[in-house]
C-alpha positions, -999 to 999 in steps of 0.1 A, spaced: -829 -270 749 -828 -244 721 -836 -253 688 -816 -248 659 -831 -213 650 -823 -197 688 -785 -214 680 -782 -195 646 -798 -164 660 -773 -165 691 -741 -172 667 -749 -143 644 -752 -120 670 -720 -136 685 -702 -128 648 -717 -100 648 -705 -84 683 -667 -104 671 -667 -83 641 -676 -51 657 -649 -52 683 -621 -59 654 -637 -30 636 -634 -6 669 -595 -26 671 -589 -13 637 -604 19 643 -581 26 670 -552 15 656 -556 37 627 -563 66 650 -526 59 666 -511 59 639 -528 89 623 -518 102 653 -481 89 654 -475 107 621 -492 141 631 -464 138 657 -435 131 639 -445 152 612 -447 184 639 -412 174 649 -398 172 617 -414 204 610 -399 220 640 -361 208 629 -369 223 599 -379 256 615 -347 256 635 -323 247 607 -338 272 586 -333 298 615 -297 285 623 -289 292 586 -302 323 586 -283 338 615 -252 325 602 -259 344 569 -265 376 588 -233 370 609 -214 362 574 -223 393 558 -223 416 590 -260 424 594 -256 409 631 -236 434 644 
């Protein structure tokens, strides 16, 4: 039978091992969504791109530089 110091030791460790796998949890949900917005950002920046390129061409085509 363990005494009462073996039972503390065993619990801390057994907090200790709980807390490190919410930490990785955390971790890794943070990295999904870091890498969620690096995502959407790069899509948003590519709508941009192709607006800004749809509104140029239809400049040049209003003022003839198309032709």
């Amino acid at each position: 039978m363990a005494d009462n110091s073996q039972k503390m030791s065993y619990h801390a460790g057994e907090a200790k091992g709980q807390a490190e796998e919410k930490a990785s949890n955390m971790m890794d949900k943070a990295s999904n969504a870091a890498q969620s917005a690096k995502e959407s950002m790069q899509q948003t920046g590519q709508q941009v791109k192709e607006k800004a390129q749809g509104a140029a061409e239809t400049v040049k085509n209003a003022t003839g530089m198309n032709n």
